[in-house]
C-alpha positions in Angstrom: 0.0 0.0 0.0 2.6 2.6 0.8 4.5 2.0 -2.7 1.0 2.4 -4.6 1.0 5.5 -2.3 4.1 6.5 -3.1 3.9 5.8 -7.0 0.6 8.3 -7.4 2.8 11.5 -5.4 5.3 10.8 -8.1 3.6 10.7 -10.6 3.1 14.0 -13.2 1.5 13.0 -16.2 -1.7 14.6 -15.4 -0.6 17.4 -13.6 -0.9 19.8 -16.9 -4.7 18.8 -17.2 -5.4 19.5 -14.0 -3.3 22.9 -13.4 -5.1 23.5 -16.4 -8.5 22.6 -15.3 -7.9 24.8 -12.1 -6.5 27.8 -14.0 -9.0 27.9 -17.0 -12.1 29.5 -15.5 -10.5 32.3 -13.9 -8.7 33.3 -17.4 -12.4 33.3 -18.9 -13.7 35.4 -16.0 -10.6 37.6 -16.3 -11.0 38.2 -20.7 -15.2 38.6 -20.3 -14.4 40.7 -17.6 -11.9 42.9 -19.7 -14.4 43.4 -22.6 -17.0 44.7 -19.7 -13.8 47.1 -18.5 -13.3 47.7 -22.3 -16.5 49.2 -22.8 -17.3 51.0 -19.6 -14.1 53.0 -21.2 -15.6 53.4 -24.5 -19.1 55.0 -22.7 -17.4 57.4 -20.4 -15.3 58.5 -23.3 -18.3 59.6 -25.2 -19.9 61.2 -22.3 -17.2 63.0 -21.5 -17.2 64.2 -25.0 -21.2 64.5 -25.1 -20.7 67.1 -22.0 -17.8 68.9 -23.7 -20.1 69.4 -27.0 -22.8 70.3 -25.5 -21.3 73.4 -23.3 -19.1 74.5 -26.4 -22.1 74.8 -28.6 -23.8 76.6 -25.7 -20.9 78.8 -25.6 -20.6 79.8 -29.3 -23.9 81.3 -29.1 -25.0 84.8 -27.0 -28.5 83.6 -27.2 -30.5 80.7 -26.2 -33.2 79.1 -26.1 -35.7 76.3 -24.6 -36.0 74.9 -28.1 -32.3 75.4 -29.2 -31.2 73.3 -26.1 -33.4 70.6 -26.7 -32.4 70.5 -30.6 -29.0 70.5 -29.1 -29.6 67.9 -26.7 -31.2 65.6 -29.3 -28.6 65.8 -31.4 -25.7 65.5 -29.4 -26.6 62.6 -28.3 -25.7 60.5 -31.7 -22.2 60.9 -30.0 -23.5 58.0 -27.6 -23.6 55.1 -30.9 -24.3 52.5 -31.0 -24.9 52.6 -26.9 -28.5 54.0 -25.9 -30.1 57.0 -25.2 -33.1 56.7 -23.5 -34.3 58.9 -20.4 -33.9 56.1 -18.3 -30.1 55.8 -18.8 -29.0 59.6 -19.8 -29.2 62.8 -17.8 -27.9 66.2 -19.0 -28.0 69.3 -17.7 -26.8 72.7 -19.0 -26.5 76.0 -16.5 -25.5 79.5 -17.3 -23.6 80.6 -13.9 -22.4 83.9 -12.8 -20.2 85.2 -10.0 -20.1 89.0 -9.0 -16.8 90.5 -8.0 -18.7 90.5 -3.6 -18.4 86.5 -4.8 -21.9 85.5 -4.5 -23.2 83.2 -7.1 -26.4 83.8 -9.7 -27.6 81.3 -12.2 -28.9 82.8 -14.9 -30.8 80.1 -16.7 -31.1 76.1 -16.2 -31.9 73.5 -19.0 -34.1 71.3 -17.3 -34.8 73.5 -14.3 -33.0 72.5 -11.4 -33.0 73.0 -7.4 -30.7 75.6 -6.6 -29.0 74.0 -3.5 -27.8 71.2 -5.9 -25.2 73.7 -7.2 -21.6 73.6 -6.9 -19.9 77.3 -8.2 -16.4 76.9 -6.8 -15.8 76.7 -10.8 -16.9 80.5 -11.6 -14.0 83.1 -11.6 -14.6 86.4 -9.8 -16.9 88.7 -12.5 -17.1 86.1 -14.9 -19.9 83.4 -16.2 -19.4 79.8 -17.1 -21.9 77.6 -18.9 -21.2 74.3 -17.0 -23.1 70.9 -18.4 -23.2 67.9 -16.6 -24.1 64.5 -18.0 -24.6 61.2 -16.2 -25.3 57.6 -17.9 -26.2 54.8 -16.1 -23.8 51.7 -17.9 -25.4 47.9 -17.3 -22.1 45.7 -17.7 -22.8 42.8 -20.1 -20.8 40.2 -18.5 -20.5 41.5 -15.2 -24.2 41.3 -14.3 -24.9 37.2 -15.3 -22.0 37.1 -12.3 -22.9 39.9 -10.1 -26.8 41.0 -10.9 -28.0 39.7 -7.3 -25.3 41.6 -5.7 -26.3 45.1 -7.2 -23.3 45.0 -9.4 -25.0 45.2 -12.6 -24.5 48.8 -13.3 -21.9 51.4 -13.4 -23.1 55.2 -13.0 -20.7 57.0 -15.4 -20.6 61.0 -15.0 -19.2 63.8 -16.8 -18.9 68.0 -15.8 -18.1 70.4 -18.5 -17.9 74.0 -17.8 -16.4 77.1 -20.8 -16.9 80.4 -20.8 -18.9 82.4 -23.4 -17.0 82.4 -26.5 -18.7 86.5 -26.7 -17.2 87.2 -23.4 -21.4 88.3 -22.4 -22.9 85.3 -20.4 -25.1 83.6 -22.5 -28.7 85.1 -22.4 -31.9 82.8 -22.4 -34.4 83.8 -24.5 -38.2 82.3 -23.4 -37.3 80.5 -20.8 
C-alpha cells in the first residue's frame, strides 16, 4: 500500500490537465471581464465628450433658447452610438452661472430647471460666467451582471462636468425660458 502510495505522489502525467483545469475558468472570468472594463471605457469616453459638445455649442452662441437646447440635446446625443439613449439611462444638464466680484453666485438660466442647493460654483472666476453641463449615464455591464446581478453589481453610473466660458465674453442670455 505505501508503494502504490508513493507511486501516485510521483507521478506527473496529469498534472498539466489538471493545473489547467484549475486555472481555466479564472482566465475566462478575467478576458469577459476585460471586454465589460473595455466598454465602460468606450461610454465614459463619449460622455465626456457628449458634456464637452454640448457646453461648447452653448458657448458659441449669445443667445439661447428652450427649443435650441433641446435640438442640441437631441442631437448630441448621436455621440452616444451605438450605446442607448433613453431617459432612463442619460441625464444632461446645461446652467449658465455667474459670480459678481462680492463672490456670490447667480444662475442665470437652467436647461431642465434644477434645485438651486444642488449647485456647486467653486468653478466660476470672480466677475465672470461659465456655462457648465453635466451628464450622467447609467452603464449595465454585459458580463459582469450574469455574475454579479444579485449583488447590485449590474450597473456602473458613469458621469461627466463640462464648464467654458462664453465664446462672446457676455454670459449667454436665455431667450423664453
Amino acid at each position: 500500500m505505501p508503494s502504490r502510495l508513493f507511486r501516485f505522489i510521483k507521478d506527473r502525467q496529469a498534472a498539466s490537465a489538471v493545473e489547467f483545469a484549475l486555472i481555466a475558468p479564472v482566465m475566462v472570468l478575467l478576458l469577459l471581464g476585460s471586454f465589460d472594463i473595455a466598454r465602460a471605457i468606450e461610454v465614459k469616453t463619449k460622455v465626456t465628450t457628449l458634456a464637452r459638445t454640448i457646453s461648447d455649442f452653448v458657448t458659441q452662441s449669445e443667445t439661447i433658447s428652450p427649443a435650441e437646447l433641446a435640438n442640441l440635446f437631441e442631437a448630441s446625443k448621436t455621440i452616444l452610438a451605438p450605446y442607448t439613449d433613453s431617459p432612463e439611462v442619460l441625464s444632461i444638464h446645461v446652467e449658465s452661472i455667474r459670480r459678481s466680484s462680492d463672490g456670490t453666485f447667480r444662475i442665470d438660466w437652467s436647461y431642465p430647471p434644477k434645485d438651486a442647493s444642488d449647485r456647486a460654483t467653486s468653478i466660476v472666476p470672480a466677475d465672470e460666467s461659465v456655462v457648465k453641463t453635466d451628464v450622467t449615464y447609467v452603464h449595465r455591464l454585459h458580463f459582469a451582471s450574469y455574475l454579479f446581478g444579485q449583488l447590485g453589481w449590474d450597473n456602473i453610473t458613469l458621469s461627466s462636468t463640462s464648464s467654458m466660458t462664453p465664446r462672446w465674453g457676455a454670459p449667454v442670455e436665455a431667450v423664453n425660458f
